[in-house]
PAZAPA-4460 file (N, C-alpha, C; in steps of 0.05 Angstrom, whole numbers, plus 32768, in hexadecimal, padded with zeros to 4 digits):
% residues 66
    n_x    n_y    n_z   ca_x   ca_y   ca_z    c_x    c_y    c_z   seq   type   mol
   8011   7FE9   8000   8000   8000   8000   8012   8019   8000     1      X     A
   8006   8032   7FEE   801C   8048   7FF2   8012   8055   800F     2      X     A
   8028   8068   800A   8031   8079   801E   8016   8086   8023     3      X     A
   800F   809E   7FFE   7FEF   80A3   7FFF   7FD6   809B   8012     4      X     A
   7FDD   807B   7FFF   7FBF   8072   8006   7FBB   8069   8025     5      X     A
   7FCC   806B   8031   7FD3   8063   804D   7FC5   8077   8062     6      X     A
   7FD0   808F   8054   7FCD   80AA   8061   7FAD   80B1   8058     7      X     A
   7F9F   80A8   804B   7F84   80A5   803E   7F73   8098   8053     8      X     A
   7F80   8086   8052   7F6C   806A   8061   7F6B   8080   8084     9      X     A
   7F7F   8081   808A   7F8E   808F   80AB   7F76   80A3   80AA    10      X     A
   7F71   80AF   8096   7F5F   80CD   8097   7F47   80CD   80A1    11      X     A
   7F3C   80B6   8091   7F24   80A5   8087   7F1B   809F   80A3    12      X     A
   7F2A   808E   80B4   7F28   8077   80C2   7F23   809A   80DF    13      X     A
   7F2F   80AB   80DB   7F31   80C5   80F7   7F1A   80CB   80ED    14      X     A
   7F13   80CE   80D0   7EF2   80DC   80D3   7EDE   80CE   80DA    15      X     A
   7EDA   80AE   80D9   7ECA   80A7   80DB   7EC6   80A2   80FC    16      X     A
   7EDD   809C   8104   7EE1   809F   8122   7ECA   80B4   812D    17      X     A
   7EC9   80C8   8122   7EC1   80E1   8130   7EA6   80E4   8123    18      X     A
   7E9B   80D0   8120   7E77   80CC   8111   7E6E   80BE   812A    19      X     A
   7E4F   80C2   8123   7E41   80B1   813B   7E45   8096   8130    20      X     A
   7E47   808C   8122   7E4C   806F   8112   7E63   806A   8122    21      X     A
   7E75   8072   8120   7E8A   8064   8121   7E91   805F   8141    22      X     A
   7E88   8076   814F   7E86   807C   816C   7E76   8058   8178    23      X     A
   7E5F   805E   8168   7E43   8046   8170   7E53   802E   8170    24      X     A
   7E62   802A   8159   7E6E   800E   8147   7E84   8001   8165    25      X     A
   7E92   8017   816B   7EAD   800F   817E   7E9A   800B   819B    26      X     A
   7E89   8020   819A   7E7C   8017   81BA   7E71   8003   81B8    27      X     A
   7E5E   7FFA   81A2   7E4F   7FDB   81AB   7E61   7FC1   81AD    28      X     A
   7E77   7FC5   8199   7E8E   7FB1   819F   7E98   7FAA   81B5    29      X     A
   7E9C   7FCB   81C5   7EA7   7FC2   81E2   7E96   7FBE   81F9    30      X     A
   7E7B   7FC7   81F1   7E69   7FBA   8204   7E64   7F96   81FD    31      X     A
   7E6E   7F8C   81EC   7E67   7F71   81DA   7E79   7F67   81EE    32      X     A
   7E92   7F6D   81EF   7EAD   7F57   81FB   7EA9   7F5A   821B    33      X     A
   7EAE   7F40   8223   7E9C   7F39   823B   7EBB   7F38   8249    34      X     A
   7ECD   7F3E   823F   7EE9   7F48   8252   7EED   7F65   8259    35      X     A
   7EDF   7F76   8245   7EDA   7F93   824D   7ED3   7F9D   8263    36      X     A
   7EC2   7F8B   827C   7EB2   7F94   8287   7EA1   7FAC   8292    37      X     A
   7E93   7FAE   8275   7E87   7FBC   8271   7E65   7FAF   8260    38      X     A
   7E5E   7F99   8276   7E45   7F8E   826A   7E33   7F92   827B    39      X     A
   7E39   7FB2   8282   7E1C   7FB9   8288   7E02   7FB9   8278    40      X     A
   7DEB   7FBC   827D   7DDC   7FC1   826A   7DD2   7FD6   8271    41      X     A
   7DC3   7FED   825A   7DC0   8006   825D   7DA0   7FFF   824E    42      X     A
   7D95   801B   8256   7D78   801D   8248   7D79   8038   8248    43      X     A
   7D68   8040   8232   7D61   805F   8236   7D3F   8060   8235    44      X     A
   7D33   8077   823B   7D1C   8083   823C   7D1B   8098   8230    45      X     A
   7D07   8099   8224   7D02   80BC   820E   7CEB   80C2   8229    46      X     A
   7CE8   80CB   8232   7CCE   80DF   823D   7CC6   80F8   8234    47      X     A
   7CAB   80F6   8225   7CA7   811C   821A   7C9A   812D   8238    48      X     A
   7CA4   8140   8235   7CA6   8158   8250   7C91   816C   823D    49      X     A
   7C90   817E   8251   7C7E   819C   8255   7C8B   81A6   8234    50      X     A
   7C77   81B1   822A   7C84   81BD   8211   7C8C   81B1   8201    51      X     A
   7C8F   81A0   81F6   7C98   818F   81E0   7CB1   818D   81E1    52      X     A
   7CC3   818B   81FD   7CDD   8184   8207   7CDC   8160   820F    53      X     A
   7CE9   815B   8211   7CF0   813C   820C   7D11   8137   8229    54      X     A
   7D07   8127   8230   7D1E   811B   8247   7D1F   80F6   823D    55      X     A
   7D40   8100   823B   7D4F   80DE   8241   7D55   80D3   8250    56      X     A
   7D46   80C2   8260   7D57   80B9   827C   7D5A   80A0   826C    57      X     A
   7D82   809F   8277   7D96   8082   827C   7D90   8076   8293    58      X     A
   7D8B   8057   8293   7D97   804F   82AD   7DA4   8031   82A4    59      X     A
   7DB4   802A   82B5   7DC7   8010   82B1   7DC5   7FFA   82CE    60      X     A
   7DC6   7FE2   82C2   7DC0   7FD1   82DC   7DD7   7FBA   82CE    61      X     A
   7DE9   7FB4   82EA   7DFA   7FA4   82E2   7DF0   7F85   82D9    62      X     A
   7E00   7F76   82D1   7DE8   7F51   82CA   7DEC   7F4A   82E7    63      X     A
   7DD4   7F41   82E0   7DD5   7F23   82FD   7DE6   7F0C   82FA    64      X     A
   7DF1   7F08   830C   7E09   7EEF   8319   7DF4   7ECF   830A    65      X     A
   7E10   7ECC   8303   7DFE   7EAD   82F4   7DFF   7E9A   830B    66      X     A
***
């Protein structure tokens, strides 16, 4: 591979980094690997509020012991 296309791909790979895609792509991976520990599970809530305002509540509950 040249020097170029190297420096192409490198560019490529920082922009997409910095997309919600690519953000999403690496977090579900590392929520996937069960050495991460990071297998929490999360949920969200949309709630619509006063005025056509909207609230997200997160909450996370660790797994139950097998």
């Amino acid at each position: 591979m040249s020097s170029l296309r190297a420096k192409v791909e490198k560019r490529a790979a920082a922009a997409e980094a910095l997309t919600f895609a690519g953000w999403s792509e690496r977090y579900f991976k590392h929520k996937a690997d069960p050495k991460s520990g990071a297998e929490q599970r999360a949920a969200a809530r949309l709630i619509e509020g006063e005025n056509g305002t909207h609230d997200l509540i997160w909450s996370r509950s660790k797994p139950q012991a097998a």
